[in-house]
N, C-alpha and C positions, 0 to 999 in steps of 0.2 A: 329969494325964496325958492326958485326954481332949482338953483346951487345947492341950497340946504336939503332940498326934496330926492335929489338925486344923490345924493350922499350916504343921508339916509336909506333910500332905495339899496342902494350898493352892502350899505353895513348890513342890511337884514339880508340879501342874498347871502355874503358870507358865513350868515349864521345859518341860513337854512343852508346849505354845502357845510359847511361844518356837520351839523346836527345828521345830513343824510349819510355824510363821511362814517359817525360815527354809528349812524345805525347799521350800516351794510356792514362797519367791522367787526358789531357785536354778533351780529348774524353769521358773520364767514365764521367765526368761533364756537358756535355752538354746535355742540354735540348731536342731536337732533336734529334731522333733515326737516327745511322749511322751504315754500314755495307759494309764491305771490302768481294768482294764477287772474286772467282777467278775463268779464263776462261776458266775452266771443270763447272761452276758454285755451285762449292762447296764453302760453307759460312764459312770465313776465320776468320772474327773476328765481332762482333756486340758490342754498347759500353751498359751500366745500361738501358737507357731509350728502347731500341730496345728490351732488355733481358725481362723488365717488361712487354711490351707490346704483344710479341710474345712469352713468353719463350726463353729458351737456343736453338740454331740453329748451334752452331759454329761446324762443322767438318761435317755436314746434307747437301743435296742438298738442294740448292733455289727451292723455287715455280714455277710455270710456270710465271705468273706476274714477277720477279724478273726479270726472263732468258730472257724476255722479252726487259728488261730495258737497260739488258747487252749487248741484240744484235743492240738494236739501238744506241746505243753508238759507238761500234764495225763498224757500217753501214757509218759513218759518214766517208766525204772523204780526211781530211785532220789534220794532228793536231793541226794545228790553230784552226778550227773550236771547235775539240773535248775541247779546252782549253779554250776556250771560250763558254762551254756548261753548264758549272757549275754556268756561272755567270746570266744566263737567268731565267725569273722568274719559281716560282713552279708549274708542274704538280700536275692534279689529279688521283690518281688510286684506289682500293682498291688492298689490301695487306693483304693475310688469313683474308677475312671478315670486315677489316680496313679500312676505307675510309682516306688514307693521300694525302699532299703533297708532293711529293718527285722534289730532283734534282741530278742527276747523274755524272759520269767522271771516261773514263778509266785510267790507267795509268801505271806506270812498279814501282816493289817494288823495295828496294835496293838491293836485288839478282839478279835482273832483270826478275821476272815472270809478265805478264800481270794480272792487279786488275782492279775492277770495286768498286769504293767507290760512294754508293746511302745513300742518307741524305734527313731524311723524318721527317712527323709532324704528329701527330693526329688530323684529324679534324673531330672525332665522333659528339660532341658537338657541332660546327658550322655548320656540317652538317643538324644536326637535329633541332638546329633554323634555318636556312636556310629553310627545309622543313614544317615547322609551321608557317614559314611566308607565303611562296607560298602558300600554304593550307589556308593561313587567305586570302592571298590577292584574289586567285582564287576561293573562298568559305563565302566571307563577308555576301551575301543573306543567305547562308543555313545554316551558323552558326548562324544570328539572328533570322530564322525563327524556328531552333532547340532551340534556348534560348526563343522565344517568347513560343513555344510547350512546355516547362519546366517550365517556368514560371503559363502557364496554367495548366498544371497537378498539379502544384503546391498547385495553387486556388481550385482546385475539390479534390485534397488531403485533405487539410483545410478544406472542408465545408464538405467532408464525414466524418473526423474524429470529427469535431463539431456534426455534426448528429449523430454518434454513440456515443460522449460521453453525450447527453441528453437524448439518449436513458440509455445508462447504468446510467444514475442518477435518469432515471425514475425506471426502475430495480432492482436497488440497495438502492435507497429512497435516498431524499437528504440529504446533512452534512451540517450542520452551527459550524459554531464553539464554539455558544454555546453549542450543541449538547451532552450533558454526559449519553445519554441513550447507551447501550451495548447491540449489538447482531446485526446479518446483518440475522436473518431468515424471511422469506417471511410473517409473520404475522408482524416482525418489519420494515419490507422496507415498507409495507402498512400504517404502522401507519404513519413513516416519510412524506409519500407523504401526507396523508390524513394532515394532522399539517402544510405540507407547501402549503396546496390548501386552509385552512381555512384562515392560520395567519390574512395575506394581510385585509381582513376586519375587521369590527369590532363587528362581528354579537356573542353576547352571547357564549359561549362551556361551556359542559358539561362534566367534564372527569369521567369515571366510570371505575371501576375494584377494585379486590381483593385488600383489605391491604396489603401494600410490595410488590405493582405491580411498583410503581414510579409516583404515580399521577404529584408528583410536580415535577420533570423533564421535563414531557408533560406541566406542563404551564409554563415552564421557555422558554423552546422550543417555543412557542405559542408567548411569550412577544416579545422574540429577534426577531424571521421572523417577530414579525409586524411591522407597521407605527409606532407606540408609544414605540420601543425599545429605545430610546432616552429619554422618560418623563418617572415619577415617577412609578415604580413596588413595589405595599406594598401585603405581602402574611397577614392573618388573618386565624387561626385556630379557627372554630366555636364553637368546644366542649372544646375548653381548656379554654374559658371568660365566665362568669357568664353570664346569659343571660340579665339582667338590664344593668351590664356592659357594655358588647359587644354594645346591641342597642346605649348609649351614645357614644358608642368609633365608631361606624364606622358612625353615623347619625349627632355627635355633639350635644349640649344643650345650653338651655339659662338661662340667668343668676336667680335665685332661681325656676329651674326647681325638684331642690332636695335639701335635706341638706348638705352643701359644695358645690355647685354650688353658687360660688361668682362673677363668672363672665361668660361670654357667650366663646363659645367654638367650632370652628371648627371640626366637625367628619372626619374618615379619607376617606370619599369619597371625600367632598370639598379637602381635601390635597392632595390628587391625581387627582384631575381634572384635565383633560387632558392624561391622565395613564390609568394606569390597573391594578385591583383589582383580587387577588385569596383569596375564599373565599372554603378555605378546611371543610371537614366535612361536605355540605353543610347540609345535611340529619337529622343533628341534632341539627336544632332551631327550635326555638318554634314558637309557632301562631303568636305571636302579630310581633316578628322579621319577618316572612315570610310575611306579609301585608306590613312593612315599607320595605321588597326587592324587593315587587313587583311593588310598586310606582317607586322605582329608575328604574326599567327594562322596566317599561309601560310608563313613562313620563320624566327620564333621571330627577329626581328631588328627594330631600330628603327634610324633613321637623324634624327639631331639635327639640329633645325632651324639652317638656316644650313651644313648641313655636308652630306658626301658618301658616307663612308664607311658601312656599314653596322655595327649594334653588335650582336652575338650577345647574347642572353640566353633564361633558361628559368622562365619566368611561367606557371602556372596561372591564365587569367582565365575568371572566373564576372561575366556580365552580368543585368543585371535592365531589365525596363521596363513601364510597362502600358500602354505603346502597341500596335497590331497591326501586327506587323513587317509582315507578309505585306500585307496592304493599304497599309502604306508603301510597299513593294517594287512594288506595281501601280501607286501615283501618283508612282511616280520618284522618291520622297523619300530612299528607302533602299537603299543597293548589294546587288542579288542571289545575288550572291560571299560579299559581308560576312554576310549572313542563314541563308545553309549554314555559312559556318565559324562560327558565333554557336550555330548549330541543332542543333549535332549533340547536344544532352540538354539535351531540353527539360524543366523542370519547372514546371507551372502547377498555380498556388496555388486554392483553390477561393476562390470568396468566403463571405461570413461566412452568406449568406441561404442558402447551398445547403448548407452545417452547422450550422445551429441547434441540432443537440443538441449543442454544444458553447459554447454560450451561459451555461449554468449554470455548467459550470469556469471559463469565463472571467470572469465575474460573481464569481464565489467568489476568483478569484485576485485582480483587481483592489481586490476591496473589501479583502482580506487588506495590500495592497502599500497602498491611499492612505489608512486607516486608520492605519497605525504611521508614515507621512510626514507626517498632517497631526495623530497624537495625538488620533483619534478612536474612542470607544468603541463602534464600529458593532458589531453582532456578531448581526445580523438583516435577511435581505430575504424582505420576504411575497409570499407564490406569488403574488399580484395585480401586484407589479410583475414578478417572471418572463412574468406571462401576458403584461405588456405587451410586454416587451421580445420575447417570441417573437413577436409580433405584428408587430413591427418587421420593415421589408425592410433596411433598412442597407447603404445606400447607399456612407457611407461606411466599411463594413467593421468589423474589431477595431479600428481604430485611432477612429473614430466612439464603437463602447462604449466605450471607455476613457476616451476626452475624458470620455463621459456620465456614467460611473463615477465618476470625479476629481470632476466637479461636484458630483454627487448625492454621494456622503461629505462634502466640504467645506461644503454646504449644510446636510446631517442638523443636525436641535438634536437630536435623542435617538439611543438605540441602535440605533434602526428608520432605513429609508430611505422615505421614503415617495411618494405617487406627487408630491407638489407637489414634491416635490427634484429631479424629471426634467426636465429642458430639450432636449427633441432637437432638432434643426438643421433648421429649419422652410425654410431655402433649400435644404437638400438634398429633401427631401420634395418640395420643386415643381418643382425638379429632375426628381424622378422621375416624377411625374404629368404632365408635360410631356413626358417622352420615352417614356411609356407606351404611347401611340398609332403612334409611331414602333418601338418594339420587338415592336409586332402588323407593322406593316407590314412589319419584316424578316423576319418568319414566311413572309409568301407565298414560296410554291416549295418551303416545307421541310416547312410541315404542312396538310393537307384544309381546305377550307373553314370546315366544321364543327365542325373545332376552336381556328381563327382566332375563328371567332363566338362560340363558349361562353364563352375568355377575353375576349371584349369586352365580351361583357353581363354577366361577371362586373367588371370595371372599370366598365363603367356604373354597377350596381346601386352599387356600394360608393360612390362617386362622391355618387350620390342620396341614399346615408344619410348620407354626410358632410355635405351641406347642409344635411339637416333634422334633424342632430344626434343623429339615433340615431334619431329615429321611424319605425320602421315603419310604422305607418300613413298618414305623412306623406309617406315615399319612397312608399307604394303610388301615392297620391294624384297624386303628381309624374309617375309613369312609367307613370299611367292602367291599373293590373292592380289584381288584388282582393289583399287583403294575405295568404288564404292561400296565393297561387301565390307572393307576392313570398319569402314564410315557406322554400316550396321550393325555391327559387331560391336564396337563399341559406343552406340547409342545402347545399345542391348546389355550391357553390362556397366555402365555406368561412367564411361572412361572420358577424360576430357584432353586431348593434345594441348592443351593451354596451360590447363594446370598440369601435366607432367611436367611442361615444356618450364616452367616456373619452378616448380621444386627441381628440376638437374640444376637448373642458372643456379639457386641459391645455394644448390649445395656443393656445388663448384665453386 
């Protein structure tokens, strides 16, 4: 009996471990946090979702809010009531900071200790739509009058940052996309504006500046901002056609105007009618050419060689040259008529020496363009060659760097450029020392004495270290001063024994 009692005993354990097995696993599964709390209000068991939401609690006193829930429960006078507490809908409370629903019920465990099992919900998120509703619904006026104030700041945002960016395009000079001239310094943001205040009309320009300044850049610039970037652009280099030629080629002829003239023949102003004509070089045609330009500028007509008639047409011409009109115009070279209707917008080009801080862009762009032409890995120039090349006067302009550039890449054996890849044009540099003395002497009448002389012994002294290759000491020696005056001397004038010392080696 005792055998069979103990058996017995054993099988209903198993059942109850079964049965608790399977209550705790329904409970680890449910969505809704649960928590078996006992009445010392020590937290007995809590299942996953309660664990996530608060942490571990299990062996810890409840909160105040819990102890709370336990004694209203406890308060309740009857257990019918109390059994029927669980089935009523959910309270709201917070819980550590948690806004849930909960619903409660005491009850006795199978030891028989007194529990309180509280089964609760997260409602952070309902909450807090709930509170953005209220807030829209009790706030409809002051939320559209804060969106109407947004919308406005909006509009004053817009039109101050429009305002500022015409100013920085005033500043900065404006871009076209045609635009291939390089440099953003304050003599080329001038030029830019000045080319896009002209385009727009169709009033004659003049472009003047040094050879290898980019004349023709400024009248490609010129064409596109105009009305007529759409119609015919023919460029005509004046000193490269014969002069009989050129007249027949841009006026046209009629037919036995010449021998081989077998039939009549459009010039190319008629073919561009409507367009715009650049006529480079203007500075060197001759007479009888500059009377048949001045008719087209004075009366918007050509008359074909060999012929009589006059031919209407309507040509925008843009001239270029780096000759100086105005002193042609004094040695009778050049018609004084032709030079007004030529003159009336004038734009001169600076040279490269009087923008040097645009030396860099230009440096940067070149290497960029004969890099990918000649499939060279260049993708470094050391501020040593920068110092040189600012050092340089450039004579012959951007067009001079660029030559220098193309070499010096084509030369590079590595990534670097370095200074032995440099080759400046040693006939222009004597060039310029040659007419150095000559460019003081055009000074007299425009500047003091004083200031004539300071540039001379500044060309002196440099002069002196060029012979003796950089030595100071040696120039001391030569121009009979002690070397620390020669020291100030060329502090005072800008002179560097290093970089001279560097341009003799290289051009040795």
């Amino acid at each position: 009996m005792v055998t069979d009692f103990h058996a017995e005993l054993q099988k209903n354990q198993k059942e109850v471990d079964r049965l608790a097995r399977n209550w705790r696993t329904l409970l680890e599964i449910m969505p809704e946090m649960l928590l078996l709390i006992r009445d010392d209000f020590i937290i007995e068991y809590q299942n996953r979702s309660a664990r996530e939401c608060f942490g571990d609690l299990c062996g810890k006193p409840c909160c105040k809010e819990l102890q709370q829930l336990c004694m209203q429960c406890s308060s309740l006078p009857d257990t019918a009531e109390k059994a029927t507490l669980f089935n009523r809908e959910f309270k709201e409370v917070v819980i550590l900071g948690v806004p849930v629903e909960y619903t409660a019920v005491p009850f006795f465990g199978y030891t028989g200790e007194q529990l309180y099992m509280v089964v609760m919900r997260n409602v952070s998120v309902r909450k807090q739509h709930e509170r953005e509703i209220l807030e829209f619904n009790n706030n409809i006026e002051v939320i559209l009058q804060k969106k109407i104030h947004e919308l406005k700041e909006s509009e004053a945002n817009r039109k101050r940052l429009s305002q500022q960016l015409n100013t920085l395009k005033t500043q900065l000079g404006f871009h076209h996309e045609a635009d291939r001239m390089v440099g953003s310094s304050r003599v080329m943001r001038e030029l830019r504006e000045m080319i896009h205040q002209v385009a727009k009309s169709d009033a004659t320009v003049l472009i003047t500046g040094e050879s290898g300044t980019g004349k023709e850049l400024v009248a490609n610039l010129l064409r596109a901002c105009s009305n007529r970037d759409t119609k015919p652009f023919l460029k005509i280099n004046c000193n490269a056609i014969n002069d009989s030629i050129l007249e027949s080629d841009l006026f046209g002829y009629e037919k036995g105007a010449f021998t081989g003239a077998t039939t009549r023949k459009k010039g190319k102003f008629e073919i561009v009618d409507g367009g715009t004509i650049f006529l480079d070089e203007i500075g060197d045609i001759s007479p009888r050419m500059q009377a048949s330009l001045l008719r087209v500028l004075q009366n918007g007509e050509v008359v074909r060689v060999g012929g009589t008639e006059p031919v209407k047409i309507d040509v925008r011409v843009i001239a270029a040259t780096n000759v100086d009109l105005a002193e042609a115009v004094k040695e009778k070279r050049f018609r004084l008529d032709l030079y007004y209707r030529l003159n009336i917008i004038n734009i001169d080009i600076p040279p490269l020496r009087e923008r040097k801080e645009d030396i860099v862009e230009l440096v940067s762009y070149f290497v960029k363009h004969y890099r990918t032409a000649f499939k060279k890995e260049i993708d470094f120039v050391p501020q040593s060659i920068i110092n040189r090349l600012l050092q340089h006067d450039w004579p012959g302009n951007v067009r001079e760097l660029e030559n220098l550039i193309q070499r010096a890449v084509l030369m590079a054996r590595d990534k670097i450029i370095t200074e032995q890849d440099l080759f400046f044009d040693q006939s222009l540099d004597a060039d310029r020392d040659s007419g150095s003395l000559a460019a003081l002497e055009a000074k007299i009448g425009f500047q003091p004495l004083k200031g004539i002389v300071a540039e001379f012994e500044g060309e002196l002294i440099r002069r002196a270290l060029k012979k003796c290759k950089g030595s100071v000491s040696r120039a001391a020696g030569e121009l009979k001063i002690g070397k620390t005056a020669l020291y100030d001397k060329m502090k005072r004038h800008g002179l560097s024994a290093k970089e001279i010392k560097r341009e003799v080696l290289n051009s040795g």
